[in-house]
DRENPA-287406 format. One record per residue (C-alpha): residue number from 1; x, y, z. Coordinates in steps of 0.2 Angstrom, whole numbers. Example, Ala and Ser with C-alpha at 12.3 -4.5 7.8 and 13.67 -1.06 7.14 Angstrom:
zalum; xx; yy; zz
1; 62; -22; 39
2; 68; -5; 36
This chain:
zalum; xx; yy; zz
1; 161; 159; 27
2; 179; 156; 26
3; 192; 161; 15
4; 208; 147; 14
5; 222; 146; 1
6; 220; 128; -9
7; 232; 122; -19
8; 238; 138; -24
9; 218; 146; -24
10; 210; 156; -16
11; 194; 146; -10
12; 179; 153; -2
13; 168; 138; 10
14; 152; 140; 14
15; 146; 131; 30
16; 166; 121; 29
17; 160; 117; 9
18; 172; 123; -2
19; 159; 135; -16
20; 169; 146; -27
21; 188; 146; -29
22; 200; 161; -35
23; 213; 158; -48
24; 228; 171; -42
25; 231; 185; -53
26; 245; 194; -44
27; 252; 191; -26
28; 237; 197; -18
29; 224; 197; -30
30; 212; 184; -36
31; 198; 182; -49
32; 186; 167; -51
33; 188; 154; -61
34; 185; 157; -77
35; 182; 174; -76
36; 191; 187; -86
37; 203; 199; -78
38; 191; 215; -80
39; 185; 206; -60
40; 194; 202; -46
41; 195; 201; -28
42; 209; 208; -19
43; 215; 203; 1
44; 221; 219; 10
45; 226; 225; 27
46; 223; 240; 34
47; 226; 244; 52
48; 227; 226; 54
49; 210; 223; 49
50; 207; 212; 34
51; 198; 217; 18
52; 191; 211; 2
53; 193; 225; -12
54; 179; 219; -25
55; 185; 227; -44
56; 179; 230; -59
57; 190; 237; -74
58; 182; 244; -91
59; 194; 251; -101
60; 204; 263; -91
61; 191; 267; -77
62; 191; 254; -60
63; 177; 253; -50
64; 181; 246; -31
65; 169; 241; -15
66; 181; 237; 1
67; 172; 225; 13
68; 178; 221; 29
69; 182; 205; 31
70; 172; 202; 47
71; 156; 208; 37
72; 158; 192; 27
């Protein structure tokens, strides 16, 4: 898997096959297409090591799941 920025998106390849692509929602966070805000995907960095920050909002409560971005 491999995440690349497409024409503006976010756009995660499987086997070099572009599959799911992320419409931007702030400079470093991303939700599907289609999707409401209430889930996105967030690229961080963190002792240089790359992240994905997977959050869910209801109401004022976010929920969040950091996977590094080697365990992809």
């Amino acid at each position: 898997m491999t995440l690349d920025v497409q024409d503006g998106r976010l756009v995660l390849s499987v086997d070099d096959v572009p599959t799911i692509a992320l419409v931007p929602v702030s400079n470093d966070e991303f939700r599907f297409v289609g999707w409401t805000d209430e889930r996105t995907i967030r690229v961080e960095r963190i002792d240089g090591q790359a992240y994905l920050a997977l959050r869910t909002r209801t109401g004022p409560a976010v929920r969040e799941l950091r996977v590094l971005g080697s365990d992809l």
